[in-house]
N, C-alpha and C positions, 0 to 999 in steps of 0.2 A: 359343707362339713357334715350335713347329715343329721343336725339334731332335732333332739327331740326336747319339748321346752314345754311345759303346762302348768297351769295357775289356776288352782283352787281358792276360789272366792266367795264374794256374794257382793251385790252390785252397788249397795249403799254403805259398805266396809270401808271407813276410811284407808284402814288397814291393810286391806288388799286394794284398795286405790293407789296408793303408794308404790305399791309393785308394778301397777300396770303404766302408771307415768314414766317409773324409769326404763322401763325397757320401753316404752314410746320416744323416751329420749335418746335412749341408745340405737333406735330402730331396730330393733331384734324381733323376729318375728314368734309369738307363741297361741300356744290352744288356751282358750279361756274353759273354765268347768262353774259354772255357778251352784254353790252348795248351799243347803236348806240347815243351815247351823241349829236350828232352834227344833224342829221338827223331824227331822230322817236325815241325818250325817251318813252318805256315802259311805261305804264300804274302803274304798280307795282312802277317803280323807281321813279313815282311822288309819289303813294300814300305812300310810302316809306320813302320819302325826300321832303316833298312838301316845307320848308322855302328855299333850295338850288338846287332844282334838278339836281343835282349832284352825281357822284358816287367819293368814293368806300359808299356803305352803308352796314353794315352784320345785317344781321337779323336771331335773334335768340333766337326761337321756339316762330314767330310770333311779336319779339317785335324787331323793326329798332335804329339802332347807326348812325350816319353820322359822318363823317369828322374823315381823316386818324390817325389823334393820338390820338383823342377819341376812338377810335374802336380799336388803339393798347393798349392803356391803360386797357378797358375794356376786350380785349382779355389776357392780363398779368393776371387782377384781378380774372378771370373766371376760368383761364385753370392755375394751379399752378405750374407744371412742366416746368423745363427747362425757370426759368424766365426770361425776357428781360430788367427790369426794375432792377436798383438795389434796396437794402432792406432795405438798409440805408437811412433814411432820406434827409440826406444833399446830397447825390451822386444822390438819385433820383430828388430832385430838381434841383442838376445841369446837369443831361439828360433831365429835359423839358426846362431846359433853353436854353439848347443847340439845341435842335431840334428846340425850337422856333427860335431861329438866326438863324437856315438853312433855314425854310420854309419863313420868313419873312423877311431875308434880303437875305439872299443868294442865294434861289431859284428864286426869282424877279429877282434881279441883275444880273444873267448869263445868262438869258433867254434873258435879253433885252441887251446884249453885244453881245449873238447870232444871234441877229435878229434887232441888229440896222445898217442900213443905212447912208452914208453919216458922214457929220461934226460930229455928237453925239455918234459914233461909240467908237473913240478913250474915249473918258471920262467912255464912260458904260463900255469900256474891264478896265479902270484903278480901277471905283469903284468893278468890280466884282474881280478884281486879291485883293483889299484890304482889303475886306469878306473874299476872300479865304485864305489870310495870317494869320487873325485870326484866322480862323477853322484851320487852320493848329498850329498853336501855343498851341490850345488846347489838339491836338493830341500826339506831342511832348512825345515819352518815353515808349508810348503806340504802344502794334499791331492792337485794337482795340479802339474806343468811349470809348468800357464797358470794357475794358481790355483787356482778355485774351480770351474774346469770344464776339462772334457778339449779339449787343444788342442794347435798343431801339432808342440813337441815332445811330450806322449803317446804320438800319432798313430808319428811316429818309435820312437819308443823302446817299441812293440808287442812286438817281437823279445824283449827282454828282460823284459816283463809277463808273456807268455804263453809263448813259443815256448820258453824258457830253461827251464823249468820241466820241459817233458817230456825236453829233451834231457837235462837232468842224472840224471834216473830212468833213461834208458836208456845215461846213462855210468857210473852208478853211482858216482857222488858227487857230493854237492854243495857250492855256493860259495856261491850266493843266497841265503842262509837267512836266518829271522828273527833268530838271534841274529848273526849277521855283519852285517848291514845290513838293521838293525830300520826304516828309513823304506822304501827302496829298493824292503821285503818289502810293507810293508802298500801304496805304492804298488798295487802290482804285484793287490792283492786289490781293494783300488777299482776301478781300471780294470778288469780283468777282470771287474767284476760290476755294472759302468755296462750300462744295459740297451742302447744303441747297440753300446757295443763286445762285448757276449756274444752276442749274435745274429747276429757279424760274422766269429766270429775260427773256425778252422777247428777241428774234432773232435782235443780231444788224443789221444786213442786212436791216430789215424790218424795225426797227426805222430810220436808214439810208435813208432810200427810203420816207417814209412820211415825214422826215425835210426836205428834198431836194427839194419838190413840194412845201412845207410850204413855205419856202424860195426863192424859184420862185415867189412863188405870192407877197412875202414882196417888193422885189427886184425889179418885174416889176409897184408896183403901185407906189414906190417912185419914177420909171424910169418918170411914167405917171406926177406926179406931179411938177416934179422942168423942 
């Protein structure tokens, strides 16, 4: 066909992680571009993205998508095979409902349990374990979100399969364990060891090592401030 496919990223993005599984699931072939979000944003990735300059963006053959379930969406609609959405109606509405509670409550909520400080510590690990009892209730009975195979909420809910696991070594306690949410945990060991998404997800080592300086700096300005 002739396309042209490219993905603006950066290598520890959950976010643009996301992107690069499903199109490994779909086997679509594309150009990775890894962007310096913090420091020197591409020229491309504003003209790209100019209401968010933000990644992941995929552009393809010339025309840009932004924002990670948009782009998985439009990667389901595009590329037929091996869908991640299901076909049904009602099951598909209830995977973007679902993905929307991961990214807007659930992803907020363990980020800021991980990275809170002092007195408000305790309340943000209580609100994020009681997102996660939810999501876990949904899973219930299931190997997967989509069932019987990885699909688009999965896809979504990468951040807490994978990503959650090193931050909480490098916060130095944990919430996700197996005996706290014994589905949620073994989820979390499937997908990580689905041979698509292991060959996908980026070096815990290396996620380890940029929360831990994250977390330095959180650590030492609260130290500065009180």
């Amino acid at each position: 066909m002739g396309e042209e496919l490219k993905l603006f990223g950066v290598w520890g993005s959950p976010f643009s992680r996301r992107i690069e599984i499903a199109l490994k699931i779909k086997g679509v072939e594309y150009e990775y571009l890894e962007e310096d979000i913090f420091h020197n944003k591409s020229a491309l990735l504003l003209k790209y993205n100019p209401v968010h300059k933000k990644i992941p963006v995929l552009v393809h053959n010339g025309k840009p998508i932004a924002e990670s379930q948009v782009i998985l969406e439009y990667i389901d609609e595009t590329w037929n095979d091996n869908p991640i959405l299901p076909r049904d109606p009602y099951k598909r509405a209830m995977a973007r409902f679902w993905a929307k509670f991961i990214d807007e409550k659930c992803v907020p909520a363990i980020w800021k349990s991980l990275t809170s400080v002092g007195p408000e510590k305790e309340k943000a690990n209580e609100e994020a374990c009681e997102l996660l009892s939810t999501l876990e209730g949904e899973l219930k009975g299931k190997k997967f979100f989509g069932g019987e195979t990885v699909g688009f909420v999965d896809i979504v809910a990468s951040f807490i399969g994978h990503w959650v696991g090193a931050f909480q070594e490098a916060a130095g306690f944990d919430f996700l364990t197996e005996d706290k949410f014994p589905v949620l945990y073994k989820w979390a060991e499937e997908f990580k060891n689905c041979p698509v998404i292991k060959e996908n997800l980026p070096p815990r080592d290396k996620i380890l090592a940029v929360f831990k300086a994250r977390l330095e700096m959180i650590t030492s300005s609260y130290k500065n401030k009180v």
